[in-house]
VEXKEVEX-644485 format. One record per residue: residue in one letter; x, y, z of N, C-alpha, C in turn. Coordinates in steps of 0.1 Angstrom, whole numbers, padded with zeros to 4 digits, always signed. Atoms other than C-alpha are relative to their C-alpha. Layout:
AXYZXYZXYZ ...
This chain:
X-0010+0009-0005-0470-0467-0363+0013+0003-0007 X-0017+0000+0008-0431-0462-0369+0009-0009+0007 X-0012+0010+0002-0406-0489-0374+0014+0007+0005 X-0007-0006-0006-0378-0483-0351+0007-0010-0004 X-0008+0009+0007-0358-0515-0358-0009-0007-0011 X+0008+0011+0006-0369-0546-0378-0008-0006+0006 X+0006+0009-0012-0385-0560-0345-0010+0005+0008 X+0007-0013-0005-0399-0528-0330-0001+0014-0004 X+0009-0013+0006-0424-0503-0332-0006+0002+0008 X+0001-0009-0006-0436-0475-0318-0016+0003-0003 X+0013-0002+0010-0475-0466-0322-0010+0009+0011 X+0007-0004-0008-0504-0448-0306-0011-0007+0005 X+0010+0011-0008-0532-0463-0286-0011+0000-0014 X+0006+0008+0008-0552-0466-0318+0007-0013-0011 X-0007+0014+0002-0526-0489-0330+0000-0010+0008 X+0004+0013-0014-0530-0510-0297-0013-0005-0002 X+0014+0004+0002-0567-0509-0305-0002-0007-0010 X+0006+0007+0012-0562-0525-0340+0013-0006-0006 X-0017+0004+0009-0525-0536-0347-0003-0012-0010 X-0003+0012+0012-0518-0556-0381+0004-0014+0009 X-0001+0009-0001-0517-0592-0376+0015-0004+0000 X-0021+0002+0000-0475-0591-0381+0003-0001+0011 X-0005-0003-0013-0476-0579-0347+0000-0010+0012 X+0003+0014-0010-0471-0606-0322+0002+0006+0013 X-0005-0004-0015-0464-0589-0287-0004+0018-0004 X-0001-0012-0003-0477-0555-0275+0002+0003+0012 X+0001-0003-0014-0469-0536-0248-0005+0014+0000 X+0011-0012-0001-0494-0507-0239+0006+0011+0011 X-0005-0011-0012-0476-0477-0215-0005+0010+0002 X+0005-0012+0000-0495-0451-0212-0015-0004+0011 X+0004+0005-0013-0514-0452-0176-0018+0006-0002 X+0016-0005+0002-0547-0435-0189-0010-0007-0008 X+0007+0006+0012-0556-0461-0216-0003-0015+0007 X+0003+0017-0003-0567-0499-0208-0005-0008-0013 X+0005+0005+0005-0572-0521-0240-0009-0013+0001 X+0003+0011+0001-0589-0552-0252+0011-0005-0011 X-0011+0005+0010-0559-0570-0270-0004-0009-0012 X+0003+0007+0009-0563-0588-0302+0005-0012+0007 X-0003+0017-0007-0566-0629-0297+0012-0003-0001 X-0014+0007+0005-0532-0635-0316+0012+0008+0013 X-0013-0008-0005-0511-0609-0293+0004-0002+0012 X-0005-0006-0016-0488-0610-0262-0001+0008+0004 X-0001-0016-0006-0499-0582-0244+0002+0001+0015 X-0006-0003-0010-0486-0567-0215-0003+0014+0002 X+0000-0020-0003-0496-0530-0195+0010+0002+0013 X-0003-0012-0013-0474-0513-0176-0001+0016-0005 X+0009-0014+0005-0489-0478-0169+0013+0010+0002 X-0009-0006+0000-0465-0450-0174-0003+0016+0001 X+0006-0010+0002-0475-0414-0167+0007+0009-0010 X-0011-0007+0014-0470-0387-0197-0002+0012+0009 X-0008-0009-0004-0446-0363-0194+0002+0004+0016 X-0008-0002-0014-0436-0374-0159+0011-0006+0000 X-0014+0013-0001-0401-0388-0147-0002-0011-0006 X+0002+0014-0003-0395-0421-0154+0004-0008+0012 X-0003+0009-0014-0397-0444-0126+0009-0011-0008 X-0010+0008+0004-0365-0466-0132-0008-0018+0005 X+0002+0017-0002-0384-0500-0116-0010-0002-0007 X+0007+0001+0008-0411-0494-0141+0001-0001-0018 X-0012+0000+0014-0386-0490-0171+0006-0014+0003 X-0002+0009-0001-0369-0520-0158-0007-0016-0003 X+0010+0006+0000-0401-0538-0156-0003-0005-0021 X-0002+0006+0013-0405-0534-0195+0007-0004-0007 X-0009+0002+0009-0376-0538-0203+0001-0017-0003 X+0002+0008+0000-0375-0571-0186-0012-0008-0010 X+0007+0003+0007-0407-0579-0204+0000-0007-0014 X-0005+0000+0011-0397-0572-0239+0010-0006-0003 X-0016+0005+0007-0363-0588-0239-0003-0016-0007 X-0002+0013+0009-0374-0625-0246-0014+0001-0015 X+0016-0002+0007-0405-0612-0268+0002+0009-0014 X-0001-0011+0011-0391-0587-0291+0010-0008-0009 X-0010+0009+0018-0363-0613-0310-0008-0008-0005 X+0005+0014+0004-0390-0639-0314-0014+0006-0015 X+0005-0010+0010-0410-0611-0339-0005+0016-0004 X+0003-0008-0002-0429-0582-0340-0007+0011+0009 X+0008-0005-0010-0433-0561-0312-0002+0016-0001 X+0001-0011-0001-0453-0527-0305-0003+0002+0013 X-0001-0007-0013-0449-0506-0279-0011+0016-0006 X+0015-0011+0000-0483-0480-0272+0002+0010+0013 X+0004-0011-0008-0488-0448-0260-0011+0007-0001 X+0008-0008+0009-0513-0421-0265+0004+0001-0017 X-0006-0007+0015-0493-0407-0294+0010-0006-0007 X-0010+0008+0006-0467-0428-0298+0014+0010-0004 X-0010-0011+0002-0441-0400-0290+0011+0001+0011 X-0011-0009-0013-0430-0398-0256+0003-0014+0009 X-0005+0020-0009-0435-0435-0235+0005-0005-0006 X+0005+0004+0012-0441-0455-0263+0018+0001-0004 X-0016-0003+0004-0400-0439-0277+0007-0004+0014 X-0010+0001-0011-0386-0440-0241+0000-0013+0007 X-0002+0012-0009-0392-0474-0232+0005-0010-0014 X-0007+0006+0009-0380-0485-0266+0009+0004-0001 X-0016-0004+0001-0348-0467-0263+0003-0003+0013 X-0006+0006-0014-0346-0482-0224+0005-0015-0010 X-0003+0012+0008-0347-0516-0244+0012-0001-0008 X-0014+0000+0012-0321-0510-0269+0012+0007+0004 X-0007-0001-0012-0298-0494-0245+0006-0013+0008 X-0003+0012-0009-0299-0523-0221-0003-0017-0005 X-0002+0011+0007-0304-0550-0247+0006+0001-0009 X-0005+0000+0013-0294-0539-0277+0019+0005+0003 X-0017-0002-0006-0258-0528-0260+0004+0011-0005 X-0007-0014+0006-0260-0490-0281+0003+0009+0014 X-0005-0009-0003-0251-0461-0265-0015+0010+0003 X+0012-0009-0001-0283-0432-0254+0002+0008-0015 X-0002-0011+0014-0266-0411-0278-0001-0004-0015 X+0005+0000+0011-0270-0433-0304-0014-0008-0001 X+0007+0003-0003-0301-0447-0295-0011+0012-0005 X+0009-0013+0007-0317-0410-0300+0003+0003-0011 X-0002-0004+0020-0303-0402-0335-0008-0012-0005 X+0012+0011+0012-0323-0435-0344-0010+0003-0001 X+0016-0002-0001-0354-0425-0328-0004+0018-0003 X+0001-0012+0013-0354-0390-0343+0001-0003-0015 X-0003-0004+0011-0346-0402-0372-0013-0011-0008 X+0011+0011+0003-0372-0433-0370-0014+0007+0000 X+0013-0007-0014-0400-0408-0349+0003+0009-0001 X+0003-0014+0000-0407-0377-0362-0002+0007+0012 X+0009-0008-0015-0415-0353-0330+0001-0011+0014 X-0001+0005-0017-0400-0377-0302+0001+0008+0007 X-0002-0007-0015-0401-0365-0270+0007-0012+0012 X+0000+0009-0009-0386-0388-0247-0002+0003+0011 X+0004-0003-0014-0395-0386-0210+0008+0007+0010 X-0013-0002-0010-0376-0364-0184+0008-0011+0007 X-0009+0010-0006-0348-0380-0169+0003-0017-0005 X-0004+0016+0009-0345-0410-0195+0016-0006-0001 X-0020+0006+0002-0307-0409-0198+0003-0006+0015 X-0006+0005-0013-0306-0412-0159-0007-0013+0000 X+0011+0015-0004-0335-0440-0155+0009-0010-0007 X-0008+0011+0009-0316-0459-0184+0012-0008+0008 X-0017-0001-0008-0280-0457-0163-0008-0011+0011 X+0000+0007-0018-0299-0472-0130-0004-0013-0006 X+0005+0012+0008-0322-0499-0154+0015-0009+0003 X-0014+0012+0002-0281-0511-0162+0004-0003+0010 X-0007+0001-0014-0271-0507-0131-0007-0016+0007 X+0006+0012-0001-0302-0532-0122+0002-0013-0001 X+0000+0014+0011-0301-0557-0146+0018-0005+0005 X-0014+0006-0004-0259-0559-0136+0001-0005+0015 X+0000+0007-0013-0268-0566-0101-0009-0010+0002 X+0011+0011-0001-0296-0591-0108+0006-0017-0002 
């Protein structure tokens, strides 16, 4: 698991399988896994394929999700690896909630997440997410 802000984190699906009690909300992305969630957790799946595009209404989808769930404590976001979804839908979020910038959004998560990878076409999917959310 790595601590991207104070609120979110990044983890692999054996952290989905056993997350610390801190954790109050997970959300699982990664379209090949299906958990059983701990009793205390908000959980939520949307499935995300690795190392494909990202679908912008599937990005939107978590983002929406996570926005009233991630100020209220500790949320993790699941992948396999906790490298490539898992980062790219925590940097859709902080983008389009947190109000940064992509560019600086990735120097966090490099600097938070050893060996991110974020998903092709994230900087575009992010752009349309805003675009979204400004016409909703």
């Amino acid at each position: 698991m790595h601590m991207i802000t104070d609120n979110l984190l990044v983890g692999s699906i054996e952290d989905a399988q056993g997350p610390p009690e801190v954790i109050s909300t997970l959300l699982l992305v990664a379209e090949e896994f299906t958990i059983t969630p701990s009793a205390w957790v908000d959980y939520h799946r949307i499935p995300f394929r690795e190392f494909a595009k990202v679908d912008p209404a599937k990005l939107a989808e978590a983002v929406r999700w996570l926005e009233p769930r991630a100020s209220k404590g500790m949320a993790l976001v699941c992948c396999r690896a906790g490298m490539g979804r898992s980062v790219s839908v925590v940097m859709a979020y902080l983008c389009c909630v947190g109000g940064l910038t992509y560019d600086e959004v990735l120097k966090l998560i490099m600097a938070r997440r050893p060996g991110a990878m974020p998903l092709p076409n994230l900087q575009v999917a992010i752009e349309q997410v805003r675009q979204l959310r400004r016409a909703a």
